[in-house]
N, C-alpha and C positions, 0 to 999 in steps of 0.2 A: 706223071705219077697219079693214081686213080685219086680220088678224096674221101676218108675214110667214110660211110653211111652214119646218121644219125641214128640211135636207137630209139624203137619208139616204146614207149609205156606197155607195161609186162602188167599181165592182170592173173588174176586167181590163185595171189598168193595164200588166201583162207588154204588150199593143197597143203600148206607145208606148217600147217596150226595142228600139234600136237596138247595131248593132256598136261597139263602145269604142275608143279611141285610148288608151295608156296609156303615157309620157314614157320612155325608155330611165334605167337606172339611173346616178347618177354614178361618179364615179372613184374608187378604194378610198383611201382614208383612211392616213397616214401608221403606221409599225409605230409600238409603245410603247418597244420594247425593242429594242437589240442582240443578235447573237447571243453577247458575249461576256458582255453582263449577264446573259441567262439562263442560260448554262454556270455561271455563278458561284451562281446563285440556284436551281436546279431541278436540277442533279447529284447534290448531295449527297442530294437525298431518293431521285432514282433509283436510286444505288446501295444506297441503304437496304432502297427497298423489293425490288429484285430479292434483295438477302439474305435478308430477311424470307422471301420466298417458297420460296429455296432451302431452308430451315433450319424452317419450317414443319409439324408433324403434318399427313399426308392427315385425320386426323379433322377440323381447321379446317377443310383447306385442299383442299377435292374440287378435284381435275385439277390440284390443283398449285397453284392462283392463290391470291391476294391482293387484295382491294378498297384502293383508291387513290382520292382526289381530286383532281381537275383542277381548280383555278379559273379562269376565264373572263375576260382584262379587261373591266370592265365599258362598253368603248366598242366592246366586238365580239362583241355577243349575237346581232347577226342572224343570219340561216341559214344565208347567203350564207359567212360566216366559219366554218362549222361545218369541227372539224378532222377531215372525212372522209379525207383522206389520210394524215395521224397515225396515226390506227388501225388502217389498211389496212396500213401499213407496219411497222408495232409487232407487229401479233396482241392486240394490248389490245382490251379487250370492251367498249362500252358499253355497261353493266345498269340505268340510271338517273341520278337528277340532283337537285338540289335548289338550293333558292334562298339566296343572301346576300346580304346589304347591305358592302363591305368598299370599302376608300379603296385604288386602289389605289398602286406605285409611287413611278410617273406618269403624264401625262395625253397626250393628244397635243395637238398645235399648240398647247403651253406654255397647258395651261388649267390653272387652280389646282386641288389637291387636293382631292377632297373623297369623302363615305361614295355610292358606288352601287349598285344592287341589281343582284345577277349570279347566273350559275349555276354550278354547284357539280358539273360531271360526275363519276359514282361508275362508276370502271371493276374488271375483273377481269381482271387475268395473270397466268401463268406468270415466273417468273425471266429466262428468255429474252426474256419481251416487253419487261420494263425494262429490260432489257442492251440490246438492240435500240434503244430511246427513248434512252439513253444515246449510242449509238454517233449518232445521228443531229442529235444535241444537239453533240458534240464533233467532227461531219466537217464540214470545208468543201466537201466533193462535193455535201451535200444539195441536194437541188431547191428552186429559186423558193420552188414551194406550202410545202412541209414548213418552209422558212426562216420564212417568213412564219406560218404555222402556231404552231409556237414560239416563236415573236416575240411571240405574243397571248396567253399564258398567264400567270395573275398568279402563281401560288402549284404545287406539288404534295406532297399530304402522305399518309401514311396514312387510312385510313378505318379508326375504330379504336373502342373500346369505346364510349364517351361519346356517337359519332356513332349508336349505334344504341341509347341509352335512354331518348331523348327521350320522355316522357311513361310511365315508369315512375316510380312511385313506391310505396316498400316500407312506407312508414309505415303506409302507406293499402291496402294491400294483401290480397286478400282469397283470392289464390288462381289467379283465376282470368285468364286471361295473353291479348294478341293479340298474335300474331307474327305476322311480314311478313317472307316470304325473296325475295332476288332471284333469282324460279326461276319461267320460262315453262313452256309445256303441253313444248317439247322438255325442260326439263332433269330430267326423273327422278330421276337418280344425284344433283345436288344436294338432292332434297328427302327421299328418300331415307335419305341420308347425316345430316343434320339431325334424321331420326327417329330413325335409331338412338341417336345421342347423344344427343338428350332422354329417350328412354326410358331410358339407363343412367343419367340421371342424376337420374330419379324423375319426369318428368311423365308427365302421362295425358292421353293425345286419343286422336279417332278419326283414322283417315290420309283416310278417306272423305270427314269434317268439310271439309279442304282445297279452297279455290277460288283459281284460277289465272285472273286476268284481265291482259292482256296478260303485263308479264314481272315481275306479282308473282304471289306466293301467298302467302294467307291463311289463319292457323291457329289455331283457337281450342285454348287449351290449361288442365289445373289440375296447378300447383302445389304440391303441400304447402305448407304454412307454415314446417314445419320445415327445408326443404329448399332455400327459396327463394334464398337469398344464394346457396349452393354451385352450385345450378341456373345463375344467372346470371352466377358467376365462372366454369362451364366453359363457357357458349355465348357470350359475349359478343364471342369474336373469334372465331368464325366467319363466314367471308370471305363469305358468301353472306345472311347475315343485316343485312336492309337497319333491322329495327326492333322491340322488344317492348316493349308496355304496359300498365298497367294493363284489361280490360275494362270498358267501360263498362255502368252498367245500364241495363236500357228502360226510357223512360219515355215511355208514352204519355197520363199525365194533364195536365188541365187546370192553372189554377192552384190549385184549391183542388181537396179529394176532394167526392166526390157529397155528402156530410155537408153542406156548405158552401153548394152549391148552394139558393138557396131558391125555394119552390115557391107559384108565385102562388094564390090564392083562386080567380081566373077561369079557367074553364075558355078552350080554345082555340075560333078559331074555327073554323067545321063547317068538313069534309073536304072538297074535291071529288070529285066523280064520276065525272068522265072520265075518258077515256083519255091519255097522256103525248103534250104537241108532238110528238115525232119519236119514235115508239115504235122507229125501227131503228138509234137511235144508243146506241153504246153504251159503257157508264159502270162503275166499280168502286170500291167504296173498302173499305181495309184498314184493319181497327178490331178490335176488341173482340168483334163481333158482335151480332146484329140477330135479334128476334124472328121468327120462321118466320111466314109470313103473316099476318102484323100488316097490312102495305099493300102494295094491288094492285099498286105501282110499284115494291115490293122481291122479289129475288131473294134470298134470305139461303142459305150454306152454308160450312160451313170448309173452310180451306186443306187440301191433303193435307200430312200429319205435324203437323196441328195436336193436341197432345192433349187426352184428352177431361177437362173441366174446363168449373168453373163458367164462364159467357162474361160480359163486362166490357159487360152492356148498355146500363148508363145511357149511356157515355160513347157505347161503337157507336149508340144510338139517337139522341143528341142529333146527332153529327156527320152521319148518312146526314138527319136532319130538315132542316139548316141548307143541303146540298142541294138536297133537292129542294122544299123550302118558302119558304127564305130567314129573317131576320127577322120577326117578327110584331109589327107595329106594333100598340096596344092599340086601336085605333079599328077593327080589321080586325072584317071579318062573317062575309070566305069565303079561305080558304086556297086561293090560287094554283097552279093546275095544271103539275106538275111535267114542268120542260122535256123529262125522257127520262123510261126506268125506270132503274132502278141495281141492280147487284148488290153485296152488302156478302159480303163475305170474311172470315172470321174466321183471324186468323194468331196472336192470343194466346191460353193466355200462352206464353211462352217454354219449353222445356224447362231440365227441374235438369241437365243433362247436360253435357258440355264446350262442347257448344256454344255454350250463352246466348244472345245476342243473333244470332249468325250462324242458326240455326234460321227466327227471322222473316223477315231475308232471302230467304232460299232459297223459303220458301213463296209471299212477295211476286212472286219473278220466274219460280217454275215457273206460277205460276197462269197470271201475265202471258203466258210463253212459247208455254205450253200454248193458251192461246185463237188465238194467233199460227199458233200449228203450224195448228190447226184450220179456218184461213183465216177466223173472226173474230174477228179482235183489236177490241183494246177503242180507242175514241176519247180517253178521259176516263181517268182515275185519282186519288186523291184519298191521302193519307199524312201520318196528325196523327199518329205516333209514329216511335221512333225513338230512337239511342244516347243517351243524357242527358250528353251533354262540350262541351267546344266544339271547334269544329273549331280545329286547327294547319295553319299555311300550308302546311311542307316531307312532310307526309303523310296526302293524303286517305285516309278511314276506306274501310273496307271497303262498308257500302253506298254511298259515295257513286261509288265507282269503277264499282259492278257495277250501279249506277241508272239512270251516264249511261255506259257502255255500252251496255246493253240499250235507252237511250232514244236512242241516237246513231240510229235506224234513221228517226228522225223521223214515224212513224205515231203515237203517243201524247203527250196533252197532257199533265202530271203536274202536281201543284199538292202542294208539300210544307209541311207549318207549320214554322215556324224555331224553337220550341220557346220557354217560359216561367220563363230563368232572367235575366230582361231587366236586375230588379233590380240584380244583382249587378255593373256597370260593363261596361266594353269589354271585359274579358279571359275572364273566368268567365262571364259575361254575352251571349259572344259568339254570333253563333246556331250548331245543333248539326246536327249530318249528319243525315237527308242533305241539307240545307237548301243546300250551299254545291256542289252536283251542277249543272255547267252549261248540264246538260239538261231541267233539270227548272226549273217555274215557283216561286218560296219565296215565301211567305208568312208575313207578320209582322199586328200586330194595330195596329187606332187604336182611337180614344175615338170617333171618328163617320164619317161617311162625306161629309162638307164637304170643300170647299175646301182648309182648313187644321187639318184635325183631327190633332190631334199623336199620337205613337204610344202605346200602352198602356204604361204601365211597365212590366209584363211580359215583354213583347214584347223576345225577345232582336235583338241587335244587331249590324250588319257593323263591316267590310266582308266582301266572302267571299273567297276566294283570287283572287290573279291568274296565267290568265282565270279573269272567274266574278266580279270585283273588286266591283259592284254587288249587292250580297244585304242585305235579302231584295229580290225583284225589285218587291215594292209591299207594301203595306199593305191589309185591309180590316177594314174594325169588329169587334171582338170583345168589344168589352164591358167596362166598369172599372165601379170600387164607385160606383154613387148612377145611372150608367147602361147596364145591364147588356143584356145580349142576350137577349132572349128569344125560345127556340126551345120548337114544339111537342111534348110527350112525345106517342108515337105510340101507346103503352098505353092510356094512362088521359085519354088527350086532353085533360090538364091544360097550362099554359103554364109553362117552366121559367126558370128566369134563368143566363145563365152569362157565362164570360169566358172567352178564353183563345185561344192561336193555332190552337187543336183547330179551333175554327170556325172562324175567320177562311178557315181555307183550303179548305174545303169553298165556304163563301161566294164565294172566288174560282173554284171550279171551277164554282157555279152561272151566273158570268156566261159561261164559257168554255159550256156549255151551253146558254145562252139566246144567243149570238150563232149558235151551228151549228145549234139549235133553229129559230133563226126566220128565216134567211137559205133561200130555194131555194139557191142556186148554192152550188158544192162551193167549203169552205172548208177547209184545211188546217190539222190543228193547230199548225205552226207561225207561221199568220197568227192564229192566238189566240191565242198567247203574244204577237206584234208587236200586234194590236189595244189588247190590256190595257194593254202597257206604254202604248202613246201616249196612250190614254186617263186613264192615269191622272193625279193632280192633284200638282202638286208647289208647292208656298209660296214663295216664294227667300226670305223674310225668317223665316218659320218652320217651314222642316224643313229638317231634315240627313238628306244623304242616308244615311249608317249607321243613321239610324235606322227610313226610309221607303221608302228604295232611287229607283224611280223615282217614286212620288208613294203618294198617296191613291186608292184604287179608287174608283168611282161604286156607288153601290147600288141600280143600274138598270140593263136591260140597253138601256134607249132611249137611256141617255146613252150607248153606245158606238155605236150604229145611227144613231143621228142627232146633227148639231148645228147650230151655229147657222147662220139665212140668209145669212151673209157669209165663211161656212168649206165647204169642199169636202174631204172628207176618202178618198183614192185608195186602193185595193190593189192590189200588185203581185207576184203569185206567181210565180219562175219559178227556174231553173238555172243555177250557172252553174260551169266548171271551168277548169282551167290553160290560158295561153296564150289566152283568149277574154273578154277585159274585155267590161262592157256597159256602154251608155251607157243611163240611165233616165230621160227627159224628167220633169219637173216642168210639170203643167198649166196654168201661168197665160194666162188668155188677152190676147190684143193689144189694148191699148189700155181696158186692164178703166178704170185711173183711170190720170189725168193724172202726177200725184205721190203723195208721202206711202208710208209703210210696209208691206211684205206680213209678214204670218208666217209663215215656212218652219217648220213640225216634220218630222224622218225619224226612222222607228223601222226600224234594220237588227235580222231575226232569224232564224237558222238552228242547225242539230242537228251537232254534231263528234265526230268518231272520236278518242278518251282515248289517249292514255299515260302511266296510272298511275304508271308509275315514274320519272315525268320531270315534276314538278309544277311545273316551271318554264317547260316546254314542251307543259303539258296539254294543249291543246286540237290536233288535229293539222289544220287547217283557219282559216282567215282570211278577214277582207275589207277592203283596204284603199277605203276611197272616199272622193271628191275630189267637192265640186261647184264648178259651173261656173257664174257667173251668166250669162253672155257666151256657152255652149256651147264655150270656147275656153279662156278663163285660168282658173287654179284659187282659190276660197277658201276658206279654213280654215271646215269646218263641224263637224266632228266633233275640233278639235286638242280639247288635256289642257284639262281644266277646275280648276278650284279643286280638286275634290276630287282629282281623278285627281292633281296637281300633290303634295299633299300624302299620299300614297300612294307618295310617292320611288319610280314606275312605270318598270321600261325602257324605253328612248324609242319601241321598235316594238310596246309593250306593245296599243293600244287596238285594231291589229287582229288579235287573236286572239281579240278578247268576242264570244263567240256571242251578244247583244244591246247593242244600241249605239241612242242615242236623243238629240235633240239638238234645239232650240228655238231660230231668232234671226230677227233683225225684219232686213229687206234694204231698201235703199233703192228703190223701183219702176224708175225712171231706171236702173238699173244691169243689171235682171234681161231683158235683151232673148231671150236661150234661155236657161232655166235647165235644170239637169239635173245626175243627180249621176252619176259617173263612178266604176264599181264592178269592180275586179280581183278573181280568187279566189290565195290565200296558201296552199302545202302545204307539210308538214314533219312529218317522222319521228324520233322523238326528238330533235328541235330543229335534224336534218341536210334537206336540201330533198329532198322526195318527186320520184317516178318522170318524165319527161318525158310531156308531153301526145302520144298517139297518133295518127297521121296512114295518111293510104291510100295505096293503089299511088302513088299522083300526087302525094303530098305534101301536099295539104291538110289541114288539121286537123278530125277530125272532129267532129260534131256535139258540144255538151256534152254533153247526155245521155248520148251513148254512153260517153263517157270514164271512166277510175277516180278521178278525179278531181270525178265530176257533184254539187255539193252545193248540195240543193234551199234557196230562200234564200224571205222573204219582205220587204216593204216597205211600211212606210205612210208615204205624202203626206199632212200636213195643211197648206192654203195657206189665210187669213185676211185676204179683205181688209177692213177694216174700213170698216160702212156701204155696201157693195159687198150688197144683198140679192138681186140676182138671180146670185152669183156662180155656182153649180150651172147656171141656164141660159146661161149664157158657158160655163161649162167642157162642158157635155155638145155644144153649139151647134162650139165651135170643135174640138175633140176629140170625134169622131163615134164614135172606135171604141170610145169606154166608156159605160159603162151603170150606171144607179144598180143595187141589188141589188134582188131580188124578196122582200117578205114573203109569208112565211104567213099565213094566215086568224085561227087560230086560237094567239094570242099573249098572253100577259098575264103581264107582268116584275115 
């Protein structure tokens, strides 16, 4: 009997994206408050804080103002509720935001109390502007909006010392400081102002050090020891000052040091000789560094400002190996021809200077920028180190702000390790920046590359912030004690044994390499990031997803190029922006089986514009989608799942995950058009972005054109089961797509 053919990956399903229909919004929802309950409840802080502000040092208090917090009922986080008229009316500044969990009140339409997560707006005014909030609180002339407006406000307090030392600690304390001021590329005079008074009060930085991503800036600074309290009891209320903490140190090692490592008997097997699958794609990883023409397929040179020092080869050699070699199984003869070439960057070590850790940054993304400038930017990027802390929900770290900015542009694939302090529980434990970067791919580590391989101990652990709630984004092998990974040394071409999330995530960058490697047709990297995800493998009965994210990787790049005869697995690259929902058919063809179950999988994945200072409103870009089984009525395909449920999520939380992935069995009877129905979500510091643009006549123009255009990707996997000529149904009924084209020359 013949064995049925694998299908392989159908591409150009954007062919079958029709115009969207998208249900008009309903009716706004009942206030929480009267206006005489809030006069009662929110006065007294306003006249507080315009005192405050009155009575103030200009050395706190640049332009006069004072930071303030707003809290948000937590039944009116949407955008739509955003108090843009408040502000407008006040002169109050919104600098930022941050997230709570708080009970509030009450509820509307008499729902019982209970803890919900909200946001926490961190404004800046003048004396005037709270006199003004006052005056507008205590008139009954106010407008509708503004009535309404104040009517949603749970709480407002000062923003005050405690609010800004989260994640200092003196005990532990060595010196060396990160501060975070609420101060964009305009505000000078606030950053400024803050230097002087650190300087008078003994710290030492450079002002140059300073990076300003949207409206924070970043400041690495040291401390005396002896000076530290004093240091802290004079800046602590300065009103512009969003955060300081301890720095953290780098740590780009594995789980054990090289010492640890042990070193097989067997030599590796022979090299190959050829030349790279796709010699014009191109690749980079930041390590340690990489012997100078050791291998054809490496470009090795350091970062500029890297200084000169001994370079950290073992580790640089193992990870650029795992790369472009993979695993080495012990039965191997010939070492598998590496999907590209690569260039290895050496950005450590760090300098002794104030910098510390911000230093590797900096070299990380001029290199990045730099190739960018030059009109060849890199495809691939690879990043096994990184701050050694765990991330905190209410303030992304500095690279992870400035990683997925620079990755918001969506030309680069980045594959980050989520670092190996896994041991330690959910807290300590938790994975470390830039890992929790919503632009970027995280990887964490398993014991194998099965089905149900569980995760490494090691292997630190989510969730990652919300958005971004899913970290790390998969899993792939990395090695534990009795079955280790072994990677080829590229020196002495002996076989190494290792562990740790160092590989794991190189390992995931090889497969992102071996799908752009061996497909002709232009593949985007952010349908690399959607491929992985869909492919990968997830348990229900043995993995959580904190631990595994969206599954288990395959360790094959045929397993995401092809599957089974009875699976058709679709791509769909395309655009889409405000005001212009798409409708995405889902391929099932007419009449495939009589009854019985399909399996619907969607992997939604696209690149968003940050606002750092608003980590409750991070991602500034959404998608809400709806499918249709009927092409008509809607059902829940993408609603909260267990996990997201217990995550006590905002209820508009899931569209703003720049990836979103979802698995359920449909009844066939039911699926007469199926299709998922996809709107694009904007928002600027959590208030709704620009209207969509239109021409002389009024129509709205193309997406692409719009400032709004954010390019999206999609994978369809449809399963029918026992169904083995499904791929000739689907190519047969659906004419306008096409399997994808291999290369000649392939081997995974």
């Amino acid at each position: 009997m013949n064995t049925p053919r694998r299908n392989l990956l159908i591409g150009q399903g954007e062919r079958l994206f029709q115009d969207g229909v998208w249900p008009p919004p309903q009716g706004d929802k009942p206030e929480p408050y009267t206006r005489a309950q809030q006069q009662s409840a929110l006065l007294p802080a306003l006249v507080s804080l315009a005192e405050t502000a009155r009575m103030r040092s200009k050395t706190l208090a640049p332009r006069g103002e004072v930071a303030a917090k707003i809290t948000i009922h937590p039944q009116f986080l949407a955008k739509s509720y955003f108090p843009t008229s408040l502000f407008q009316q006040t002169g109050l500044r919104l600098i930022g935001s941050r997230a709570k969990d708080v009970t509030p009140r009450r509820m509307v339409k008499g729902k019982p109390l209970k803890e919900l997560p909200t946001a926490v707006l961190i404004v800046a005014g003048q004396s005037d502007n709270f006199i003004r909030a006052q005056e507008l609180l205590s008139s009954n002339q106010s407008s509708k909006t503004i009535e309404k407006q104040l009517n949603r406000i749970e709480r407002i307090e000062a923003f005050d010392a405690a609010d800004r030392k989260f994640g200092l600690d003196l005990a532990h304390f060595t010196g060396w400081a990160e501060i975070v001021l609420h101060a964009s590329f305009s505000d000078g005079d606030i950053r400024e102002q803050f230097y002087r008074l650190s300087e008078e009060l003994g710290a030492r930085f450079e002002r140059a050090r300073a990076r300003t991503v949207g409206g924070l800036t970043f400041l690495p600074a040291y401390i005396p020891l002896d000076a530290s309290t004093s240091y802290i009891r004079g800046i602590e209320d300065f009103s512009h000052l969003r955060m300081i903490r301890n720095m953290p140190v780098l740590s780009e090692d594995p789980v054990g040091t090289d010492a640890d490592i042990s070193r097989s008997i067997n030599y590796a097997p022979d090299l190959p000789t050829g030349a790279a699958v796709d010699p014009d794609l191109r690749a980079i990883i930041f390590d340690g560094g990489f012997t100078a023409g050791a291998l054809r397929w490496v470009q090795a040179y350091d970062a500029p400002g890297v200084p000169t020092a001994a370079p950290d080869l073992p580790h640089g050699h193992a990870v650029t190996s795992a790369f472009l070699f993979g695993p080495v199984d012990p039965a191997q003869t010939q070492l598998p021809v590496p999907f590209c070439n690569v260039d290895h960057a050496r950005v450590l070590p760090s300098t002794s200077s104030d910098a510390r850790v911000a230093d590797v940054i900096d070299r990380i993304l001029s290199t990045l920028q730099n190739a960018r400038n030059a009109g060849v930017p890199y495809t691939l990027a690879n990043l096994s180190l990184g701050p050694r802390m765990p991330i905190v929900d209410d303030d992304p770290h500095e690279w992870t702000v400035r990683l997925d900015d620079f990755l918001s542009l969506g030309d680069l694939f980045m594959t980050v390790a989520v670092g190996n302090d896994g041991v330690h529980g959910p807290d300590l434990g938790r994975i470390q920046p830039p890992a929790d970067a919503v632009n970027a791919f995280a990887v964490g580590s398993s014991e194998g590359s099965h089905h149900g391989a569980a995760r490494a101990p090691y292997s630190c652990l989510g969730p990652g912030r919300s958005p971004g709630l899913v970290k790390p984004d998969a899993v792939a092998f990395g090695g534990v004690r009795g079955t280790p990974l072994r990677l080829v040394e590229p020196i002495s071409g002996e076989l190494r044994e290792h562990y740790g999330t160092s590989y794991s995530a190189p390992l995931a960058l090889r497969l992102a390499a071996g799908i752009k490697a061996s497909v002709a047709q232009d593949i985007q990297p952010i349908m690399l990031h959607a491929l992985l995800v869909s492919r990968a493998m997830f348990h229900n009965r043995r993995h959580d997803q904190t631990e595994v994210g969206w599954g288990v990787l395959p360790a094959s790049v045929d397993d995401i190029l092809y599957s089974s005869p009875d699976e058709v697995v679709v791509m769909y690259q395309g655009v889409i922006a405000k005001g212009q929902p798409i409708r995405a058919k889902v391929p099932l063809p007419k009449n495939v089986a009589p009854t019985g179950k399909v399996r619907i999988a969607a992997t939604f994945a696209y690149r968003a514009l940050v606002d750092p200072a608003h980590p409750v409103n991070y991602t500034r870009a959404g998608l809400e989608v709806r499918f249709q089984p009927d092409g008509n009525s809607s059902d829940g395909f993408f609603s909260a799942t267990k996990y997201d449920v217990e995550q006590t999520l905002r209820t508009d939380a899931l569209k703003w995950e720049t990836c979103r992935h979802r698995e359920k069995s449909k009844d066939i009877e039911t699926l007469t058009d199926p299709c998922f129905v996809i709107r694009y979500q904007g928002r600027e510091e959590g208030a709704p972005d620009a209207e969509a643009l239109r021409d002389a006549s009024g129509r709205l123009l193309p997406a692409a054109d719009q400032p709004s255009a954010l390019p999206f990707a999609l994978v369809v996997r449809v399963r029918v089961p026992g169904v083995i000529n499904l791929a000739e149904q689907v190519l047969t009924q659906f004419s306008v797509l096409n399997e994808v084209s291999i290369r000649s020359q392939v081997s995974t």
